[in-house]
C-alpha positions as CSV (number, residue, x, y, z in Angstrom):
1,X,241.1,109.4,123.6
2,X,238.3,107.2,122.5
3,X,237.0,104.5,124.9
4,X,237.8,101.3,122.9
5,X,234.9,98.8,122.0
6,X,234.6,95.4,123.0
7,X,234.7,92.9,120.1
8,X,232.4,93.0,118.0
9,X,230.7,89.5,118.9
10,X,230.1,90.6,122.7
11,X,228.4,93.8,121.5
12,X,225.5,91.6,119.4
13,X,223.9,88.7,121.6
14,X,222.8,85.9,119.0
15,X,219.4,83.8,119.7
16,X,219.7,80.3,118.7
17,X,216.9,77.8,118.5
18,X,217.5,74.2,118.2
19,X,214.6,72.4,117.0
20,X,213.6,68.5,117.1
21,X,210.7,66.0,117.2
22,X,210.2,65.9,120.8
23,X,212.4,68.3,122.3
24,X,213.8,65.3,124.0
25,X,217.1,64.0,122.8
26,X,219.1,66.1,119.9
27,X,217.7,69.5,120.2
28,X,218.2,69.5,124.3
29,X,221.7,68.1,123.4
30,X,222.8,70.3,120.7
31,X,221.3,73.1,123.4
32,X,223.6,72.0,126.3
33,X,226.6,71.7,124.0
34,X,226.1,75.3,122.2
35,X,225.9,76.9,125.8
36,X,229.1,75.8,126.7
37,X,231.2,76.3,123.8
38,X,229.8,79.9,123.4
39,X,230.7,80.2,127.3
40,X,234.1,78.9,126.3
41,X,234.3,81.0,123.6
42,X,233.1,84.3,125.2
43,X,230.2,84.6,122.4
44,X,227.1,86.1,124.3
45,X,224.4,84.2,123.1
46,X,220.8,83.0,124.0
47,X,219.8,79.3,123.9
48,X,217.0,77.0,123.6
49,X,215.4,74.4,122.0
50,X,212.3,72.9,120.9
51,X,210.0,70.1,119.5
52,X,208.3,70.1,116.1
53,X,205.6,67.7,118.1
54,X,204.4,68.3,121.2
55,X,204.7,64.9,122.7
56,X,206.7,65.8,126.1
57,X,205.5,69.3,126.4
58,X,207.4,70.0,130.5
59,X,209.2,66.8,130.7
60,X,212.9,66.3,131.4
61,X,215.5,65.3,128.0
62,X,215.7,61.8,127.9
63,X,217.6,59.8,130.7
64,X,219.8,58.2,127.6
65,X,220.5,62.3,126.8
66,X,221.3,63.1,130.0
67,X,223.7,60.0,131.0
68,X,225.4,60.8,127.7
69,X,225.6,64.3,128.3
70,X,226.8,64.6,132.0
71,X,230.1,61.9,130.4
72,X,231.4,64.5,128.2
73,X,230.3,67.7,130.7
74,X,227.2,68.6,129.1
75,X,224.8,70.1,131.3
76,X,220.8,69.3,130.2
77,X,219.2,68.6,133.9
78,X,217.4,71.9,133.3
79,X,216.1,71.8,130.2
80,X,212.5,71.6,129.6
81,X,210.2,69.9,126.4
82,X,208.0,72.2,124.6
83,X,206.8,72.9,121.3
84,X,208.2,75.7,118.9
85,X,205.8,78.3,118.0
86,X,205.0,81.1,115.9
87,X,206.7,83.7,117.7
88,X,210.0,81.6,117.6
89,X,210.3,82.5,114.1
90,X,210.5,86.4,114.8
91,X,212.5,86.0,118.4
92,X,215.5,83.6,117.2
93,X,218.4,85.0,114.5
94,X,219.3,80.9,113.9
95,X,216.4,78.4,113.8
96,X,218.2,75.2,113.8
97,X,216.6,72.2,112.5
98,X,218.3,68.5,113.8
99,X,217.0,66.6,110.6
100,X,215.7,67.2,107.0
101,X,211.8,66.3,108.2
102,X,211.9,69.2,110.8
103,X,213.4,71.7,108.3
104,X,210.4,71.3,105.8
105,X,207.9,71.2,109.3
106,X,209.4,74.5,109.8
107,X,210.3,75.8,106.4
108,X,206.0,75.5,106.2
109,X,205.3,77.0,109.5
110,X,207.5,79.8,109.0
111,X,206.2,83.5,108.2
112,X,207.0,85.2,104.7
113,X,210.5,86.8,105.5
114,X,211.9,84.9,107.7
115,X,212.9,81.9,106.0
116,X,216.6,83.0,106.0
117,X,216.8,82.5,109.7
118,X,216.1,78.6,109.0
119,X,218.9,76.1,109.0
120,X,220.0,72.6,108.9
121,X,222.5,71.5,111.9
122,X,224.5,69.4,109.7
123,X,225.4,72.3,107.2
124,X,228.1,73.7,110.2
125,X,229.8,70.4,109.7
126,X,229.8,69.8,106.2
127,X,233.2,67.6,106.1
128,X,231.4,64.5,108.3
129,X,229.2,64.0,104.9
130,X,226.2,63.9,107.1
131,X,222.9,65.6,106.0
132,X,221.0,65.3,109.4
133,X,222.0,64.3,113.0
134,X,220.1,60.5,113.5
135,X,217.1,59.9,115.8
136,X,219.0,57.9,119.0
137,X,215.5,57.6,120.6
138,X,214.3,53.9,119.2
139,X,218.0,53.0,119.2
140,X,220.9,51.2,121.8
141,X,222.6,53.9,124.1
142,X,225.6,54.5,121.5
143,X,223.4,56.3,119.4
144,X,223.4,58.7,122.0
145,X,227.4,59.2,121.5
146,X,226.8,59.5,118.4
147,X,224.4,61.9,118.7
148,X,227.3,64.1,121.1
149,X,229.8,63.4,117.8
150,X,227.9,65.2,115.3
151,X,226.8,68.0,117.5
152,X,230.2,68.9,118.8
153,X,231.1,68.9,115.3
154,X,228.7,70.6,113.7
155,X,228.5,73.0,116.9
156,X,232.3,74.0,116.5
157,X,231.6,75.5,112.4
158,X,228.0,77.1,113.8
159,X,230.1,79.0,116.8
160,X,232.7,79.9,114.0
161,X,229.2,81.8,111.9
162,X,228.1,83.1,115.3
163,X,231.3,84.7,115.8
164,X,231.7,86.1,112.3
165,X,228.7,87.5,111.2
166,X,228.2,88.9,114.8
């Protein structure tokens, strides 16, 4: 008798990079929220985000983030800026970019070959009609619930491609 297999999407750990300005308030979010639905969902995968800009290289997400977060059970209190790099391109299966101006920053940056690995958040949640997931940063503290909104959304159809093309 053969020893049966798990499913297929616990034999093939996905690596999933969200990727902002700052690396302070939607990518950190959208990283919280993925770990837990993939938790939820039993899909082995690896995390993590980062800023197009180096601006808060080691600093904590944004209180705003955080507050917002924590309300709806998303934990970000270890999360950490930094700056996407070269090598992100080759370690990561899903390079996931939180607005149209950090796609093309990355669409540029990334090596010949790679390019299939780059994606827009919004494109998992293509019934909300939005192109991009809005910078809360400059704005009042419902932008920030906003923010959550799209990437639950958009987070539900991107565990939904994790799972089938695992």
């Amino acid at each position: 008798m053969m020893p049966r297999l798990p499913p297929r999407h616990e034999l093939a750990v996905k690596r999933v990079l969200f990727v902002c300005t700052g690396n302070i308030c939607r990518s950190p979010t959208a990283e919280a929220i993925l770990r837990k639905h993939a938790k939820e969902q039993g899909l082995d995968v690896v995390v993590d985000s980062a800023g197009t800009h180096g601006y808060h290289i080691g600093e904590a997400p944004d209180p705003r983030s955080v507050k917002a977060g924590a309300r709806r059970g998303y934990d970000l209190s270890t999360i950490r800026a930094r700056k996407i790099t070269r090598e992100d391109f080759e370690r990561f299966d899903y390079l996931i970019a939180l607005d149209e101006g950090h796609l093309a920053l990355m669409q540029a940056a990334c090596p010949v070959g790679l390019q299939h690995k780059l994606h827009a958040m919004m494109v998992f949640a293509p019934q909300l009609g939005y192109s991009e997931v809005p910078d809360p940063y400059y704005g009042p503290a419902a932008g920030f619930e906003q923010v959550i909104d799209l990437l639950e959304a958009a987070t539900t159809g991107l565990v939904k491609t994790l799972l089938h093309k695992a």
